[in-house]
C-alpha positions as CSV (number, residue, x, y, z in Angstrom):
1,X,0.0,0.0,0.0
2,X,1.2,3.4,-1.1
3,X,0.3,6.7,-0.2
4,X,0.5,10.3,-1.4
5,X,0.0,13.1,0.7
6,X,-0.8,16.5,-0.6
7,X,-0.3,19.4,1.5
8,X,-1.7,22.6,1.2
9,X,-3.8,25.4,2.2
10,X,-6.5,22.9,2.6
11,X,-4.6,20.7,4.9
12,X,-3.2,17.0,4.1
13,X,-5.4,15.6,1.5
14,X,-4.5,11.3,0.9
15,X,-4.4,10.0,-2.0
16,X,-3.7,5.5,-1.2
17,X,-2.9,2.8,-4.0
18,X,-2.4,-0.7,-3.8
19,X,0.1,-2.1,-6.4
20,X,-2.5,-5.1,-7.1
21,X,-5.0,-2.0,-8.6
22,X,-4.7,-1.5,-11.5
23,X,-7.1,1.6,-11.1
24,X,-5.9,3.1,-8.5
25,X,-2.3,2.9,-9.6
26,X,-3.8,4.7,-12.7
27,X,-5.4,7.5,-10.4
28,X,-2.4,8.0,-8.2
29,X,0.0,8.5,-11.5
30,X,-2.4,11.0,-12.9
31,X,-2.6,13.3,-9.8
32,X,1.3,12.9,-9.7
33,X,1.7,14.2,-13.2
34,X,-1.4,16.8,-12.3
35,X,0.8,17.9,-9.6
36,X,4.0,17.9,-11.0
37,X,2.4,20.3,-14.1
38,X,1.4,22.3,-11.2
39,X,4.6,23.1,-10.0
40,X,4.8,20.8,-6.8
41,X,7.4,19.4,-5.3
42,X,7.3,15.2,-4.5
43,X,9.9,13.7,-2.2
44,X,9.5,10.0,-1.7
45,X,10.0,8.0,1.8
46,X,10.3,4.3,1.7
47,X,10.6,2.0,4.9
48,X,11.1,3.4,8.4
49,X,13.5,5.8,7.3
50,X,12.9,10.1,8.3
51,X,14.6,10.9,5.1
52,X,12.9,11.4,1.9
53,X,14.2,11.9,-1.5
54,X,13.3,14.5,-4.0
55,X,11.4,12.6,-7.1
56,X,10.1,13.9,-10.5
57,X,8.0,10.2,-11.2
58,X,5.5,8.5,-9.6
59,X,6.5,5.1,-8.5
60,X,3.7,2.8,-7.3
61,X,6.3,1.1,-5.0
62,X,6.7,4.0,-2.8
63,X,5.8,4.0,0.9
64,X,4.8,7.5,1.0
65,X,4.6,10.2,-1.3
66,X,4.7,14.0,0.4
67,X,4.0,16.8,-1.8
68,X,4.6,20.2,-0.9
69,X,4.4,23.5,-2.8
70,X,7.4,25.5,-3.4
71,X,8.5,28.4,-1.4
72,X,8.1,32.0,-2.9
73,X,11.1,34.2,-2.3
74,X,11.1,38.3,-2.5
C-alpha cells in the first residue's frame, strides 16, 4: 500500500494505491503528473526511514509520497 500526501492550504489531502489495482495505480499517476504540471514538489520516503528523496515520477512502489508546494522568495 502506497500513499501520497498533498499538503496545502487545505490541509493533508491522501491519495492511497495498492500495487494489485490496476485503477488506483492509474489514479495515483495521474494526480502525480497533475501535480507535477502544477509546480509541486514530491519527495519519496520508503521504509522506516525520516529521510525522503526528491522525485520527479510517480513510483507505485513507494511507501509514501509527500507533496509540498514551493516556497516564494522576494
Amino acid at each position: 500500500m502506497g500513499v501520497m500526501r498533498i499538503l496545502d492550504s487545505s490541509g493533508d489531502a491522501k491519495v492511497v494505491w495498492d500495487v494489485r489495482d490496476d485503477e488506483a495505480l492509474t489514479r495515483a499517476a495521474k494526480i502525480f503528473d497533475g501535480l507535477v504540471a502544477e509546480g509541486e514538489i514530491a519527495y519519496e520516503r520508503n521504509g522506516p526511514q525520516t529521510v525522503a528523496s526528491r522525485v520527479n515520477a510517480f513510483n507505485p512502489d513507494a511507501d509514501e509520497i509527500i507533496w509540498v508546494r514551493p516556497l516564494q522568495g522576494g
